[in-house]
VOGU-3710 file (C-alpha; in Angstrom, 3 decimals, decimal comma):
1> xxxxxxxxxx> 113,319/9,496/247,642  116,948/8,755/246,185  116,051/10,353/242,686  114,706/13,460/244,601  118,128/13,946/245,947  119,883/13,240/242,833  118,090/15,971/240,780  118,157/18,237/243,777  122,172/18,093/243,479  122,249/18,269/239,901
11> xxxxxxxxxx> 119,916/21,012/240,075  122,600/22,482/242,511  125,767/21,963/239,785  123,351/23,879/237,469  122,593/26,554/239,705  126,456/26,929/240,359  127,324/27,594/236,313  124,917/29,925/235,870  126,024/31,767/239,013  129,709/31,700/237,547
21> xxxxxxxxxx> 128,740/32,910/234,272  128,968/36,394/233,338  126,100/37,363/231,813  124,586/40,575/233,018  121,224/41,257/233,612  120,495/44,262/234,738  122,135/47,457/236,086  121,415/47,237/239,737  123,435/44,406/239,724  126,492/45,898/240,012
31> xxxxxxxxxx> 125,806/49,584/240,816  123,090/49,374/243,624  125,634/47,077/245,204  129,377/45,782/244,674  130,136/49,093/242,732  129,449/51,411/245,999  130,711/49,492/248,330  134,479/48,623/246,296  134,681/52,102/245,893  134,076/52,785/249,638
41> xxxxxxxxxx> 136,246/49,606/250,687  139,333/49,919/248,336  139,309/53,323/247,168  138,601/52,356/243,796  137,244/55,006/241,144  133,995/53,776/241,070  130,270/55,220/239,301  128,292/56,167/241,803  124,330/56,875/240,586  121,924/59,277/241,505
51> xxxxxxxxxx> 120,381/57,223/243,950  123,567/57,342/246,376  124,438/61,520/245,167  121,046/63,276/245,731  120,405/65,705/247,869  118,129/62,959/249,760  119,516/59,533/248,649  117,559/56,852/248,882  119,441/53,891/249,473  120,968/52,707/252,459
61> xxxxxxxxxx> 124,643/51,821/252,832  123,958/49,735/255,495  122,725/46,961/254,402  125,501/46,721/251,278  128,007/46,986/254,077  126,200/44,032/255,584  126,199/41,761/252,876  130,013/42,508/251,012  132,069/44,280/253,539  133,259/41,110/255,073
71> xxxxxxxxxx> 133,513/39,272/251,940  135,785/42,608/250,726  137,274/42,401/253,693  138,209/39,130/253,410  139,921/38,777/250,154  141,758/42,071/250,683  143,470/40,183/253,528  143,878/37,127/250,750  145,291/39,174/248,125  147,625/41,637/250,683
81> xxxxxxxxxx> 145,387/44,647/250,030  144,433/44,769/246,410  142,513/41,906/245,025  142,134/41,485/241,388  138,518/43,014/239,985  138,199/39,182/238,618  138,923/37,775/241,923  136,312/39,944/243,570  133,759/39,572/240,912  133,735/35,444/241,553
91> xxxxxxxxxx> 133,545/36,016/244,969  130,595/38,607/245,348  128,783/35,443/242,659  129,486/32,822/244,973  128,330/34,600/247,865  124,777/34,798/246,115  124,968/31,166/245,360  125,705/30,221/249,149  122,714/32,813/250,208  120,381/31,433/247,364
101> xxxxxxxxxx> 121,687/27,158/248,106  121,594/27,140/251,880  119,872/30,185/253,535  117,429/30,167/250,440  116,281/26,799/249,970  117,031/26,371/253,886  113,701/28,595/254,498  111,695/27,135/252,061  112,131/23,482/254,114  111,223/25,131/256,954
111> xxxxxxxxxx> 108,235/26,532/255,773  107,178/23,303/254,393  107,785/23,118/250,913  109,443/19,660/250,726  106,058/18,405/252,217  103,774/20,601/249,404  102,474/19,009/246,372  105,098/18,022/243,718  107,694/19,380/246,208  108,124/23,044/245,889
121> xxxxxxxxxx> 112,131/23,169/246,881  112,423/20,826/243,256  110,794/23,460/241,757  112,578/26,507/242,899  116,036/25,090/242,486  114,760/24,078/238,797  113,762/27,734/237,763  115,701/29,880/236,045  114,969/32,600/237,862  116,988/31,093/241,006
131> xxxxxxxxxx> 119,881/30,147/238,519  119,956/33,527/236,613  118,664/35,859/238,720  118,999/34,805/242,363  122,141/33,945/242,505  122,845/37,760/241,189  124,182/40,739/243,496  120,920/42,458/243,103  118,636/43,910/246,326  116,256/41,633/245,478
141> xxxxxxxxxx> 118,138/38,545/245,769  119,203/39,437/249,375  115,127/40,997/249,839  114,222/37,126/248,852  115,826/35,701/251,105  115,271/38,286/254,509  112,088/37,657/253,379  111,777/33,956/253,113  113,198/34,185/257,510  111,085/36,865/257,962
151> xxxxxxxxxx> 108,278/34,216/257,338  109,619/31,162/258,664  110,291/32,970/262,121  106,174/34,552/261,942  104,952/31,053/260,931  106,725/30,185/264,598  104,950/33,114/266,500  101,680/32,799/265,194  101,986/28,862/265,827  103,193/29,448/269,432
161> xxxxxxxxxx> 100,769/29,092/272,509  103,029/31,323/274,505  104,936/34,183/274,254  106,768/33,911/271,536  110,019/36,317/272,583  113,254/35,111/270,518  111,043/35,039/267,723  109,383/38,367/267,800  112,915/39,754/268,164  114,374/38,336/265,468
171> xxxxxxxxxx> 111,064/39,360/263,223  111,751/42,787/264,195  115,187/43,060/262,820  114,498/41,089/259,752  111,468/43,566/259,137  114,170/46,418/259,531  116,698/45,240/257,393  114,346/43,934/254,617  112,712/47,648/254,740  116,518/49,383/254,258
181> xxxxxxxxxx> 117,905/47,238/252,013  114,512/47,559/249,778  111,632/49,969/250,094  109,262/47,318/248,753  109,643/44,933/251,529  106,997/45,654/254,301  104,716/44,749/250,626  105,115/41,209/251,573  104,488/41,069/254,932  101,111/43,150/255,204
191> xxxxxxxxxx> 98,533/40,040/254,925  100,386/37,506/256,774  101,455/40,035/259,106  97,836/40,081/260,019  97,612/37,296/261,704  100,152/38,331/264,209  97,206/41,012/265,467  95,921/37,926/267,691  98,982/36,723/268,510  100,076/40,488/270,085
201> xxxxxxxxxx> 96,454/40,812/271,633  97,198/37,697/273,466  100,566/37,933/274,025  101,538/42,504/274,654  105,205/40,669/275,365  105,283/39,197/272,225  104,827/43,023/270,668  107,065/44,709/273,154  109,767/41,967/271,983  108,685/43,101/267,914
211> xxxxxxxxxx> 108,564/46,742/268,679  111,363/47,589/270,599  114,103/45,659/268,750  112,945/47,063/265,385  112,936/50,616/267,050  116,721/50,680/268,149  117,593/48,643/264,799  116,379/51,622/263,004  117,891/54,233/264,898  120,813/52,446/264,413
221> xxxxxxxxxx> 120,368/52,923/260,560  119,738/55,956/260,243  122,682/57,042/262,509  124,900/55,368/260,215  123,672/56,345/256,806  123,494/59,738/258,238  127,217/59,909/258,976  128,102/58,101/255,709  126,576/60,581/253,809  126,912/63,613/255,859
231> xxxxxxxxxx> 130,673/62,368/257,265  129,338/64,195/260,522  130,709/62,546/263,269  128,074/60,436/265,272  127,936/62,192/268,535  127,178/65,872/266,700  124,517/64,503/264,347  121,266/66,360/265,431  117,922/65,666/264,370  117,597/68,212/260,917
241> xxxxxxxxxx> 120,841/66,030/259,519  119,131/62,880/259,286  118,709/60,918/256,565  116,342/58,308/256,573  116,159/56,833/252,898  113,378/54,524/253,258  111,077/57,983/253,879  112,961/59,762/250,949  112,181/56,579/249,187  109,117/56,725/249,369
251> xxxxxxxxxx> 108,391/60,273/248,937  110,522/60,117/245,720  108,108/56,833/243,890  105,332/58,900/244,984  105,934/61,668/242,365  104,864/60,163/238,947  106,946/62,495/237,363  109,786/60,471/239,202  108,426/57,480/237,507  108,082/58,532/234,604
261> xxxxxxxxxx> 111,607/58,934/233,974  112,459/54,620/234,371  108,886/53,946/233,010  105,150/53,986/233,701  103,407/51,051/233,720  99,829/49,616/233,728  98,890/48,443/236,612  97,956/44,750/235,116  101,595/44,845/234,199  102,681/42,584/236,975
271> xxxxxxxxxx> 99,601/40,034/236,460  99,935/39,402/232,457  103,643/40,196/231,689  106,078/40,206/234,334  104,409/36,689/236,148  104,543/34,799/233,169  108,089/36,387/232,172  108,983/34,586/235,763  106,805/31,605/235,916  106,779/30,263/232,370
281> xxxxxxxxxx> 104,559/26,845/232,487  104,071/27,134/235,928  101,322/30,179/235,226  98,775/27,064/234,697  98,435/25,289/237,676  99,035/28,843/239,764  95,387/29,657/237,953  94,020/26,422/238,877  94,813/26,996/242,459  93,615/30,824/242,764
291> xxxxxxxxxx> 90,685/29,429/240,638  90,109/27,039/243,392  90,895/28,678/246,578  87,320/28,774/248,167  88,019/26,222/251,215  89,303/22,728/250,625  91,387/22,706/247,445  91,402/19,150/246,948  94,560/18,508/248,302  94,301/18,299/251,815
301> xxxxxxxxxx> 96,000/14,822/252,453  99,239/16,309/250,372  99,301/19,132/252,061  100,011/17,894/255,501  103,262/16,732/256,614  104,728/12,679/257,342  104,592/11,837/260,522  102,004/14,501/262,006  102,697/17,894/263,460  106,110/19,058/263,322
311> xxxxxxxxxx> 108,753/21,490/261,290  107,158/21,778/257,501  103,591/20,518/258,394  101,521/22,275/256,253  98,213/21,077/257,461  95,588/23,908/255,977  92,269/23,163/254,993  92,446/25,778/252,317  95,769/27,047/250,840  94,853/31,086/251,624
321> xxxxxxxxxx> 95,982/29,776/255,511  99,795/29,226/253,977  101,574/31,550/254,762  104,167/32,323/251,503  101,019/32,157/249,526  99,555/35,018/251,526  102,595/36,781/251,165  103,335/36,718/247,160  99,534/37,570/246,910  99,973/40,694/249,376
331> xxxxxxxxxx> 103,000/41,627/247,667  101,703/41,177/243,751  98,506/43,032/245,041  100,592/46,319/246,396  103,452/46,810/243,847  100,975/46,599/241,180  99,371/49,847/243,073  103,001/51,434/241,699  103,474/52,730/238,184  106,286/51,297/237,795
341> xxxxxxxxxx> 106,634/47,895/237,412  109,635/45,816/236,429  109,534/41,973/236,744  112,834/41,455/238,908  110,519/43,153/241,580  108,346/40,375/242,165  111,770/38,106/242,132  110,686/37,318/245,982  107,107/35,624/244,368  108,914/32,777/242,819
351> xxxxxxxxxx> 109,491/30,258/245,558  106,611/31,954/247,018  104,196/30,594/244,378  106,509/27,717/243,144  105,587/26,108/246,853  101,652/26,188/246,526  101,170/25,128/243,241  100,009/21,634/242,604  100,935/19,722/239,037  98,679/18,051/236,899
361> xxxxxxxxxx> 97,640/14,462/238,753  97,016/12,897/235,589  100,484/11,072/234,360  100,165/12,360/231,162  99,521/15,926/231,624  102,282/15,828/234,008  104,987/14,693/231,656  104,059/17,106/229,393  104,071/20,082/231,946  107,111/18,902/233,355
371> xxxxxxxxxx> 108,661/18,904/229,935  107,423/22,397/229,065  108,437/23,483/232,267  112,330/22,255/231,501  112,232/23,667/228,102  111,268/27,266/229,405  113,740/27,076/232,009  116,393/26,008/229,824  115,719/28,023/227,079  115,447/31,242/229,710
381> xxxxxxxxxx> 118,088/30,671/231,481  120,862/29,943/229,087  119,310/33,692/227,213  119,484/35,534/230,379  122,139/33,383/232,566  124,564/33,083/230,160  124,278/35,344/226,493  122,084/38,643/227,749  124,394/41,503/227,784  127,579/38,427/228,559
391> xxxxxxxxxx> 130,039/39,831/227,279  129,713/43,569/229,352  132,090/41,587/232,289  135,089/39,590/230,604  135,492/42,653/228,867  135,766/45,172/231,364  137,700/42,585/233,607  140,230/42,086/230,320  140,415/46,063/229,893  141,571/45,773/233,328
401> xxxxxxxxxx> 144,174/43,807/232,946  145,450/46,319/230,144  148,504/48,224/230,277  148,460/52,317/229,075  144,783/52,449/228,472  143,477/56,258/229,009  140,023/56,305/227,722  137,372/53,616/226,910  134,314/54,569/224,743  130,968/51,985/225,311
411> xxxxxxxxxx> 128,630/51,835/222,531  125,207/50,376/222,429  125,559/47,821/225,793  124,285/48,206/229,753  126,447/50,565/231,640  129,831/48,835/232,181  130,331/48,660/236,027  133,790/50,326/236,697  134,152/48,657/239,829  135,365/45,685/237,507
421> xxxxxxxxxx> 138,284/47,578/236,681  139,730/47,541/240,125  142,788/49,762/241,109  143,744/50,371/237,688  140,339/52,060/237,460  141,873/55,354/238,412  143,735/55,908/235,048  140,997/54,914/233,196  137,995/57,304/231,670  134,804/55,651/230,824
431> xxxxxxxxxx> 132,422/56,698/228,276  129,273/55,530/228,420  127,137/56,564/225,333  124,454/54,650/225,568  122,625/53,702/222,512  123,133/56,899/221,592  123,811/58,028/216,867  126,749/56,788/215,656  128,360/60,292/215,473  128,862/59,952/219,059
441> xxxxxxxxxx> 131,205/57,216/218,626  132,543/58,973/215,311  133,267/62,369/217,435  134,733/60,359/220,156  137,321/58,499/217,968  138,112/61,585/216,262  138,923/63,127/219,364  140,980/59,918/221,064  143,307/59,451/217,317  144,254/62,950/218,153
451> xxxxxxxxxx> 145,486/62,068/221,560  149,110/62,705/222,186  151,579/60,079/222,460  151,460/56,483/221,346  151,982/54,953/224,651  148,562/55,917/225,551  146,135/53,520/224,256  141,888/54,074/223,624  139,424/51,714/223,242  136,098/51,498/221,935
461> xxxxxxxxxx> 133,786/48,290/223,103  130,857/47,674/220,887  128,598/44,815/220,126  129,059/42,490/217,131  125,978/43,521/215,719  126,532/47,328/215,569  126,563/48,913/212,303  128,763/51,270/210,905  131,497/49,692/213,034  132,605/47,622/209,978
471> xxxxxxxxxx> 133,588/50,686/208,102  135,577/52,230/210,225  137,701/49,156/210,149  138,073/49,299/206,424  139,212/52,607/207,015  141,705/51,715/209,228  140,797/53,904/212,341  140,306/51,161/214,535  141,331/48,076/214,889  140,305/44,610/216,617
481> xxxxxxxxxx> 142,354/43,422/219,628  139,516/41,200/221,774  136,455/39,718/220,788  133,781/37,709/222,949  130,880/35,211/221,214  128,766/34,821/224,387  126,785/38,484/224,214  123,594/39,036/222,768  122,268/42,261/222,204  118,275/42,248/223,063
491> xxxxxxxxxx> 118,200/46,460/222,851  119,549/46,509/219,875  116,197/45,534/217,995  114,893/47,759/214,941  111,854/45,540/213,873  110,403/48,793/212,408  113,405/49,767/209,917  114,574/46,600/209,040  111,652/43,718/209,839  111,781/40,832/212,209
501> xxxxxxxxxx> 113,931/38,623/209,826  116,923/40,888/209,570  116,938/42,104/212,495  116,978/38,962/213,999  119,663/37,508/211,299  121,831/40,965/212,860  121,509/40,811/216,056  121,902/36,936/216,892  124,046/35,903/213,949  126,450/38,947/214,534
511> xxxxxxxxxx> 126,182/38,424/218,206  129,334/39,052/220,465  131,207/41,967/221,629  134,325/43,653/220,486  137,099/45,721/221,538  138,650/47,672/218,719  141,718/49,971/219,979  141,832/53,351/218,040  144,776/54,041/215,561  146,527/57,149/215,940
521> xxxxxxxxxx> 148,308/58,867/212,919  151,943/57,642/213,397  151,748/55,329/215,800  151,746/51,576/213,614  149,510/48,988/215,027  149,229/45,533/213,539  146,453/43,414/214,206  145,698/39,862/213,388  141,887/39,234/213,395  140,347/37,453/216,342
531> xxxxxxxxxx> 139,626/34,108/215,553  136,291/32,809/215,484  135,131/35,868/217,871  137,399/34,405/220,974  138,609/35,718/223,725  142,203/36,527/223,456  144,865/38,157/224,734  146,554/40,873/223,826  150,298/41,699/224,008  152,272/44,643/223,294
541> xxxxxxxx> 155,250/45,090/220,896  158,027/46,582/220,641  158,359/50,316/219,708  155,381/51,970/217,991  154,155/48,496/217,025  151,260/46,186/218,518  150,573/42,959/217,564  148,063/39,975/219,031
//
């Protein structure tokens, strides 16, 4: 139908802002992606964490080099060999977008979801999750949509009356590359992997054409990651140097004293927080249908495709026979056997369980879920795709663009990703304290007014809503150069010392961040204050003076 396509596109235009905005959601973002592979690409001075340094890491560089290396590779060419930090930064965001918009929603059609009840493509491309999240550099985003192929090309095999060999090969490789680029992959596949068994009884070609594929893709893996990490060359790698991470994985989320350090869980974690953090209004009729999944669910005739048997047929007599239903159940079912359970794992569910669910038939009730369901996503994703943590980015990227910065001191944000600083990176020392006392900061500016020379400029980025900040302007030891109005502090909360009210009144009305530049003794600095919390810039006077 025409208005079908219409919101689909608009749907699109919304999914593009949210990709281009800079909020930032979560650390992996940038540092289980983007911020290895700049620093490997460019040389940049880059953070690499412990799960890239340890004696047995347990990532793979593979797959990162997959998805950004010619991307990198690219816009070096563009830019003559150093591409500006902001440059790259739109580019690795439109890259998601094009994976989440074509490749994404391209799967979903092919598995049927245009044909399922209420159209389950409308839904996906309305969630927030798929503007906020998906269109994010994080392994999940590129483990959604392996895994979404993975499917569509095992929906072919197990509907094939032959050998099924293009298929089976292409399976095997997915199934590699989902399982190196995230441990929690295979999770997914185990119950409609299942019905491949008959399929590979009938058919040993079928498994030879799985197996063998998968085998050498592996090898080929581990070869590399072993001489990225070892820098052994490839022909004298022997068999004690190799690093497999998915196996070192494993082994290390099998300690729960591992676990314990990012957080143990209950296992119903998954079920009654992390689902409904994902699904909003959608949790409903995703009840109705597990309540209801004993044979015929009542929706037979919707389920199967116009015009008879072809690509997106769904024709089940009972819902547990679709195939991304089996697979968010087998993968909810398994990570909740883990301790450790953070919602952006089960990021791969969402289309999954978007494209089984049936609305309300009764007009009524479906207005009003269709209204609760735009509220939710509206109200989610401008809080997570466009104020949570937003202003961590533009001010990185506009320390980056600094001249005679030495030191930078982060207070009381996510880890700023010094990949965003680019080439100019390498002068630059990052402090990251965390939401660590206020002495911290205190000690640190101490330490940076004493700094020689009033060339050399330090910086401390905090959010609006920090105290003690305020007095260390009255007392004239820092000063504000750059402010930002679209950040919003959500770990900043201190319901217990100061009550829901005020803390609330804090952090949203003083929400923003804020660069203050730290005055040395003799060195004059005049400031104008930022107006209305805007981004400026900042330019540099003559002598010892610096004005905005």
């Amino acid at each position: 139908m025409a208005w079908k396509r219409r919101l689909y596109l608009s749907l699109a235009l919304a999914r593009l802002y949210f990709a281009l905005t800079p909020s930032y959601i979560h650390p992996d973002e940038h540092f289980q992606g983007p911020e290895v592979v700049a620093g490997e690409h460019f040389g940049w001075k880059v953070t690499r964490t412990w799960e890239f340094t340890t004696e047995k890491p347990i990532r793979s560089y593979v797959p990162l080099l997959a998805v950004y290396a010619m991307p990198m590779t690219l816009l070096q060419w563009i830019a003559n060999g150093d591409p500006s930090p902001t440059m790259l930064f739109y580019a690795v965001r439109l890259l998601f977008y094009f994976f989440s918009m074509v490749y994404e929603d391209w799967a979903l059609l092919e598995l049927g979801s245009a044909t399922m009840p209420n159209g389950g493509l409308l839904l996906t491309a309305s969630s927030w999750v798929t503007w906020s999240i998906q269109t994010r550099s994080f392994s999940n985003s590129v483990e959604t949509v392996i895994l979404l192929w993975s499917l569509v090309f095992l929906k072919r095999i197990v509907e094939a009356k032959a050998p099924s060999i293009r298929n089976c090969v292409v399976l095997g490789l997915f199934t590699v590359f989902g399982t190196f680029n995230r441990i929690t992959f295979p999770a997914f596949l185990i119950l409609p992997g299942l019905s491949l068994l008959k399929h590979f009884f009938t058919y040993p070609s079928s498994l030879f054409a799985f197996t063998l594929p998968a085998l050498l893709l592996s090898a080929a893996f581990i070869m590399l990651d072993t001489h990225i990490y070892t820098q052994l060359p490839i022909n004298s790698i022997g068999l004690s140097n190799l690093i497999i991470t998915p196996l070192n994985n494993i082994a290390y989320n099998s300690q729960t004293e591992n676990l314990a350090q990012h957080g143990l869980h209950p296992f119903y974690t998954h079920l009654l927080v992390n689902l409904p953090q994902l699904l909003g209004p959608a949790i409903i009729p995703l009840l109705s249908l597990m309540l209801n999944l004993g044979g015929n669910d009542g929706n037979e005739d919707e389920l199967r495709a116009e015009g008879g048997r072809g690509r997106g047929e769904v024709k089940k007599n009972s819902l547990w026979e679709y195939i991304p239903l089996q697979s968010a159940v087998s993968g909810i079912l398994i990570l909740s056997t883990i301790k450790h359970q953070e919602a952006r794992f089960l990021i791969p569910t969402v289309p999954l369980l978007l494209s089984s669910i049936s609305l309300p038939k009764e007009k009524v009730w479906r207005r009003r879920w269709m209204g609760a369901w735009a509220v939710f996503n509206i109200i989610f994703g401008t809080l997570m795709g466009v104020y949570h943590q937003g202003g961590v980015v533009p001010a990185q990227l506009w320390i980056a663009g600094q001249q005679n910065v030495e030191k930078v001191v982060w207070w009381k944000m996510y880890k700023p990703p010094t990949w965003l600083l680019g080439s100019n990176g390498k002068d630059i020392e990052t402090v990251d304290l965390m939401g660590g006392p206020i002495t911290g900061v205190l000690g640190e500016i101490d330490a940076m007014g004493k700094q020689a020379g009033c060339d050399k400029r330090s910086l401390l980025v905090v959010p609006g809503s920090a105290r003690g900040v305020e007095e260390l302007v009255e007392q004239k030891r820092i000063a504000k150069v750059w402010g930002y109005r679209k950040h919003l502090n959500l770990d900043d909360m201190d319901f217990g010392d100061d009550g829901v009210v005020d803390t609330l009144q804090r952090v949203i009305g003083k929400r923003g961040i804020v660069v203050y530049e730290v005055v040395k003794p003799g060195c004059g600095l005049v400031v104008s204050e930022v107006s209305k919390g805007e981004e400026v810039d900042s330019k540099r006077g003559s002598g010892n003076d610096r004005e905005l």
